[in-house]
MIPA-90687 format. One line per field, with one value per residue (C-alpha): residue number from 0; residue in one letter; chain; x, y, z. Coordinates in nm, 2 decimals. Layout:
N
miba [NUM	...]
torpa [A	...]
drense [A	...]
c1 [X	...]
c2 [Y	...]
c3 [Z	...]
***
This chain:
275
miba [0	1	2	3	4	5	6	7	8	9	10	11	12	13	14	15	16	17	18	19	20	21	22	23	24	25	26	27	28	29	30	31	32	33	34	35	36	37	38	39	40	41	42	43	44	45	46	47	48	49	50	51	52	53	54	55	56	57	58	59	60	61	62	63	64	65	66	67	68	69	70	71	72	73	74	75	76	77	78	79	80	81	82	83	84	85	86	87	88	89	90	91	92	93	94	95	96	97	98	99	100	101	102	103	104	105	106	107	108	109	110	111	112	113	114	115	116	117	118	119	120	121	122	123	124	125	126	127	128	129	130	131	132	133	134	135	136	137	138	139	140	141	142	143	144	145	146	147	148	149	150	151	152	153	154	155	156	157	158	159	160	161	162	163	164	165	166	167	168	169	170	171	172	173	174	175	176	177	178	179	180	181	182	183	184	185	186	187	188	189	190	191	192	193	194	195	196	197	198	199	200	201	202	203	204	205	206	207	208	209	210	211	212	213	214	215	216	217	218	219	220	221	222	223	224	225	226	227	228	229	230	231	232	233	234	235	236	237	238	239	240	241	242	243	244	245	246	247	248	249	250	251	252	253	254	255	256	257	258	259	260	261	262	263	264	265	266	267	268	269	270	271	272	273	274]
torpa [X	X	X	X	X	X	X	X	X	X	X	X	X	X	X	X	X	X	X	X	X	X	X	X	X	X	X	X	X	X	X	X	X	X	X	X	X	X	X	X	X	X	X	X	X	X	X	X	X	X	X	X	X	X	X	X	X	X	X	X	X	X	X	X	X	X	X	X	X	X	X	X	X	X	X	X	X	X	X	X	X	X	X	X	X	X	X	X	X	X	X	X	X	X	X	X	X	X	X	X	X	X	X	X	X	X	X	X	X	X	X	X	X	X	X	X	X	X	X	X	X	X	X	X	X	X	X	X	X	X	X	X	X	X	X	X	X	X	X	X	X	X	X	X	X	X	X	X	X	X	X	X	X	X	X	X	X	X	X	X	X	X	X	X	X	X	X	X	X	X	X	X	X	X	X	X	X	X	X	X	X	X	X	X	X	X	X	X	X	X	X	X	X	X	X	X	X	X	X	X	X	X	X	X	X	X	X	X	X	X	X	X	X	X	X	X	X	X	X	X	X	X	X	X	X	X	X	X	X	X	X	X	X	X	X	X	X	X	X	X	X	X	X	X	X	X	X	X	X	X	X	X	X	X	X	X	X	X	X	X	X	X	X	X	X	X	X	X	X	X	X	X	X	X	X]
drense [A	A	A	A	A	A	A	A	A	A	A	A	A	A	A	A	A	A	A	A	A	A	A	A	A	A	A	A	A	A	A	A	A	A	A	A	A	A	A	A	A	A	A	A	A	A	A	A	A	A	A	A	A	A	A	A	A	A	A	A	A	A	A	A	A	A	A	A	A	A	A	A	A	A	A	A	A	A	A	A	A	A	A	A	A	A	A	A	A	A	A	A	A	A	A	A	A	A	A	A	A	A	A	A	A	A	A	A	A	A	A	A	A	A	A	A	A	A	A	A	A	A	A	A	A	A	A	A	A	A	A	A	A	A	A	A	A	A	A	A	A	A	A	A	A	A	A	A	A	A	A	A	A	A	A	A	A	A	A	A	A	A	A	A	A	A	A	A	A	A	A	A	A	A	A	A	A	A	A	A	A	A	A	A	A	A	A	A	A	A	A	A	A	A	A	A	A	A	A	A	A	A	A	A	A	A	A	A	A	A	A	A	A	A	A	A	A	A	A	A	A	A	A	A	A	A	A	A	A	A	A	A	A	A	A	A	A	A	A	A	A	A	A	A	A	A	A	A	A	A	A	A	A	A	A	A	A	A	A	A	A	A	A	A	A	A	A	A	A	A	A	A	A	A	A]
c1 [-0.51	-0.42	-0.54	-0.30	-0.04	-0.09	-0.09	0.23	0.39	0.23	0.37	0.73	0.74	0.63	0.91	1.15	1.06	1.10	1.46	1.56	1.38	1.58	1.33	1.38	1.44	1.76	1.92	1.92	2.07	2.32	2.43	2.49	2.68	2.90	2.89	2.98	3.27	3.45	3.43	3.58	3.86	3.91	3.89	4.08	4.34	4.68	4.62	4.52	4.82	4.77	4.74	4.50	4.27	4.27	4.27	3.98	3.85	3.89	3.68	3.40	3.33	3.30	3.11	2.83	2.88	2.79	2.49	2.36	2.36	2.19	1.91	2.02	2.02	1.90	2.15	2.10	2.14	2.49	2.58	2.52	2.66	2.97	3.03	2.96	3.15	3.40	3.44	3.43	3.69	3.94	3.91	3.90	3.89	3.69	3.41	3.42	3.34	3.11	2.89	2.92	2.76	2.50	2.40	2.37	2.13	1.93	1.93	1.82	1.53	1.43	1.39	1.25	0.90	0.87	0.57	0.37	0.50	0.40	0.08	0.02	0.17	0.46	0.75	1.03	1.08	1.24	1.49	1.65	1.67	1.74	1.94	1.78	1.69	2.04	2.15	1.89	1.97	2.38	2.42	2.47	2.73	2.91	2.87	3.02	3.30	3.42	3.38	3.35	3.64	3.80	3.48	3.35	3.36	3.08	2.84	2.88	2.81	2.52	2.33	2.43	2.26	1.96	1.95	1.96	1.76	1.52	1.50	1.48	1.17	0.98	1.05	1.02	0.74	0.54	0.73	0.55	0.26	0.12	-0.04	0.04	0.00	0.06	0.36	0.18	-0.15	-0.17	-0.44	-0.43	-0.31	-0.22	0.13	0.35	0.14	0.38	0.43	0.32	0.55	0.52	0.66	0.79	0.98	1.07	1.26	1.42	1.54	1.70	1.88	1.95	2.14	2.31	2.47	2.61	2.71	2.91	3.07	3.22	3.34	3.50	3.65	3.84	3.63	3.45	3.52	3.28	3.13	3.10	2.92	2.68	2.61	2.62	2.31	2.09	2.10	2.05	1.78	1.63	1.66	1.36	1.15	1.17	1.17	0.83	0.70	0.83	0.66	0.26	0.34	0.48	0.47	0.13	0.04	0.22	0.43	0.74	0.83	0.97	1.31	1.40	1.23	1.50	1.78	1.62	1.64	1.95	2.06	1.90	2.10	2.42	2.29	2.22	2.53	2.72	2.55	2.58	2.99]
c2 [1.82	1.58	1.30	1.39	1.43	1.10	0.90	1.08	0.95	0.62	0.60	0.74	0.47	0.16	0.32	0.28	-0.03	-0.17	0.00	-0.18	-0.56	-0.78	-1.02	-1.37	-1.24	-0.98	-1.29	-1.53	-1.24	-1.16	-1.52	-1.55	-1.21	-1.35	-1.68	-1.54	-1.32	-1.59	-1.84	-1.49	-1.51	-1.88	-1.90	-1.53	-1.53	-1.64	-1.32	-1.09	-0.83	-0.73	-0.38	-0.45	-0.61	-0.33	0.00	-0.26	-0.25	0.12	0.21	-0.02	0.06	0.43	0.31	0.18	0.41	0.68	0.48	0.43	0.79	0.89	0.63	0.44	0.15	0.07	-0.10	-0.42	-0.33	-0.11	-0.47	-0.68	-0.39	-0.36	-0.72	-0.71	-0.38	-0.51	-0.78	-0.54	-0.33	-0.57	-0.78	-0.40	-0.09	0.06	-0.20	-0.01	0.34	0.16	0.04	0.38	0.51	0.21	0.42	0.73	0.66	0.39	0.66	0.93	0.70	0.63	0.99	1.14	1.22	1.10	1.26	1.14	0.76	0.86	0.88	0.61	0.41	0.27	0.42	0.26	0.27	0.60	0.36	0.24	-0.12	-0.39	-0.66	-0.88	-0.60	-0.55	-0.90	-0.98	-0.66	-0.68	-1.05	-1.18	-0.93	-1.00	-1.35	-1.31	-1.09	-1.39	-1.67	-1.58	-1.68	-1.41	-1.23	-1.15	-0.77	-0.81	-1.04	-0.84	-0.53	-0.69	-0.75	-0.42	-0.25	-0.50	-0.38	0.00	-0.02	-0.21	0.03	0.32	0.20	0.14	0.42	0.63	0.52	0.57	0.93	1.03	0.77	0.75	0.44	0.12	-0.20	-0.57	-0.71	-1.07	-0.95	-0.59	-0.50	-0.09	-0.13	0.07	0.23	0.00	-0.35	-0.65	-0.67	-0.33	-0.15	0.17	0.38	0.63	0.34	0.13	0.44	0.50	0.11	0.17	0.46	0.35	0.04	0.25	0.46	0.16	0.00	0.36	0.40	0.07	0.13	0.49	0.25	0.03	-0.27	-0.30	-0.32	-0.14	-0.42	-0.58	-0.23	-0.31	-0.63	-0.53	-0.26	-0.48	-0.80	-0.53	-0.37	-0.76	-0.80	-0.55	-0.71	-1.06	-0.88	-0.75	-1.13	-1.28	-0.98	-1.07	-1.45	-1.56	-1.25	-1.11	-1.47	-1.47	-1.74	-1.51	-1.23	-0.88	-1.01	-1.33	-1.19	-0.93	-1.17	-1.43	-1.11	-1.00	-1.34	-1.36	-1.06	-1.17	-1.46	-1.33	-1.14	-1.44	-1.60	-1.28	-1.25]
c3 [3.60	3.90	3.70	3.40	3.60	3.77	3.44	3.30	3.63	3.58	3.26	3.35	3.64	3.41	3.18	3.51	3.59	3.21	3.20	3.53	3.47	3.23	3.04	2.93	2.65	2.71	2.98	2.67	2.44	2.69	2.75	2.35	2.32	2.60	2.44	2.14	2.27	2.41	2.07	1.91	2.18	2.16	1.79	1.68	1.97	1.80	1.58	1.91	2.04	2.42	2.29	2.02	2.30	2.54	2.26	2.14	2.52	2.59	2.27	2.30	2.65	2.58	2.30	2.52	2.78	2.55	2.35	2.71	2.81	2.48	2.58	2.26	2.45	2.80	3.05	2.92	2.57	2.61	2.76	2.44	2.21	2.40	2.33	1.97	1.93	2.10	1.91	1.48	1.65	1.76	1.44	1.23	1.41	1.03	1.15	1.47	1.30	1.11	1.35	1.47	1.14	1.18	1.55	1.45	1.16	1.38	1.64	1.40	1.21	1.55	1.72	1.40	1.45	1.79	1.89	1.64	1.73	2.06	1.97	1.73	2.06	1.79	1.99	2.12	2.46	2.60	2.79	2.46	2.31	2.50	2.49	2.29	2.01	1.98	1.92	1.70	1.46	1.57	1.65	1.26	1.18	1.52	1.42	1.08	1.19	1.46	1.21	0.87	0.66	0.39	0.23	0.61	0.59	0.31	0.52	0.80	0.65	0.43	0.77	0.94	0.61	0.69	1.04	0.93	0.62	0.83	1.11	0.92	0.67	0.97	1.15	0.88	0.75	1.13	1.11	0.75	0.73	0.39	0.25	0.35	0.21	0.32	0.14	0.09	-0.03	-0.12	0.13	0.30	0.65	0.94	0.97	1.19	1.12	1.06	0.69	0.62	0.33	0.18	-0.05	0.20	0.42	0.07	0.00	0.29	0.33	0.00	0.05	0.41	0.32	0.01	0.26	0.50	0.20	0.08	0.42	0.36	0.08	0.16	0.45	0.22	0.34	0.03	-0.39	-0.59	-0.66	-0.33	-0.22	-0.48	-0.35	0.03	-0.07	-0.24	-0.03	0.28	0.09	-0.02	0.36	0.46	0.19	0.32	0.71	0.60	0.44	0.76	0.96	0.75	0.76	1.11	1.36	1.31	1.33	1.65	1.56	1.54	1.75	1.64	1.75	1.60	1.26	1.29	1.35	1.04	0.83	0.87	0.87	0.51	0.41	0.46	0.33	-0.01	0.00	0.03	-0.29	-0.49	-0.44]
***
């Protein structure tokens, strides 16, 4: 019993002492969220009321507040979201709600069936994502939003369904494991390998970017059309996050976060080419 008890506290003070450390990893995301916040600043501020900025402010910081008391995100994380929230709601307040839409379902995806995770040792940390997840899954629609000329609301939202559909295929697909294949050669694998698909977690990165793609449209961001374009080059995203996942990262040659950030990348990507 003493023993049990000494490894559950092990494990809840290795979970402490990952929630407080910032890796090289979460210091170079932070530096480009802030990097990227002031090119927003610089680049959108002709077109920027005071009150716009600080309603903009108010939200985003009980935004992250919030995210980080739901262990969404750890402290690092609600750091880099609050910049890139900050910047969707002072460019659109409806990208604002969106990327709260984007949280709940990550959040969601993520909790469902953590026990089993748990076991499999596929869980995400109890402290949240860090910093550099959430620029890798947030940093291209951030990115678009700041810079993007007219048709920005659809790459934006194109690699915000990437980041969900993404999310949820792989988390769903640990939650209800059935079989798995690699993407590249067709071979069973484990639940949770890099470039493992199913049908379970195909299904739910389909539906998953359906929905983000829906909500934009019920915002007014998005034509039919353009909804219909948003969902499948999100959707497209998972596949090629899952070729880059058997090709580079179980190769080592990628990690888990700059796969995410090429792959939403590639979403908004195709959405551009398909508008």
């Amino acid at each position: 019993m003493s023993t049990r008890l000494t490894a559950i506290r092990g494990q809840g003070d290795s979970e402490l002492r990952k929630a407080r450390s910032l890796t090289i990893g979460d210091l170079v995301a932070l530096a480009l969220a802030a990097a990227l916040l002031v090119v927003f600043l610089l680049f959108r501020r002709p077109e920027l009321s005071q009150r716009r900025l600080l309603v903009a402010l108010g939200i985003t910081a009980g935004f992250a507040g919030l995210a980080w008391l739901a262990h969404g995100v750890n402290f690092g994380g609600a750091l880099a979201g609050s910049a890139i929230a900050f910047i969707l709601a002072v460019r659109d307040v409806r990208m604002f709600l969106l990327l709260l839409v984007v949280f709940a379902l990550v959040l969601g995806a993520t909790r469902l069936g953590a026990r089993r995770k748990q076991q499999l040792r596929t869980a995400e940390s109890t402290a949240g994502r860090s910093a550099s997840q959430v620029m890798a899954n947030l940093g291209m629609a951030g990115l678009a939003v700041a810079l993007a000329p007219g048709n920005w609301p659809i790459l934006a939202l194109a690699a915000l369904a990437e980041a969900v559909a993404d999310t949820s295929s792989s988390e769903l697909g640990m939650a209800f494991p059935a079989k798995t294949v690699l993407i590249t050669t067709g071979k069973p694998v484990a639940p949770g390998v890099d470039g493992g698909v199913s049908l379970a977690g195909t299904t739910a990165a389909l539906i998953s970017a359906t929905l983000i793609a829906m909500a934009g449209w019920t915002a007014g961001l998005l034509s039919r059309r353009t909804a219909a374009v948003v969902a499948l080059a999100g959707f497209l995203g998972t596949l090629i996050d899952s070729l880059l996942g058997a090709l580079f990262e179980r190769r080592g040659w990628l990690n888990n976060d700059l796969v995410n950030f090429f792959s939403t990348a590639s979403a908004a990507a195709l959405a551009w080419m398909l508008v």
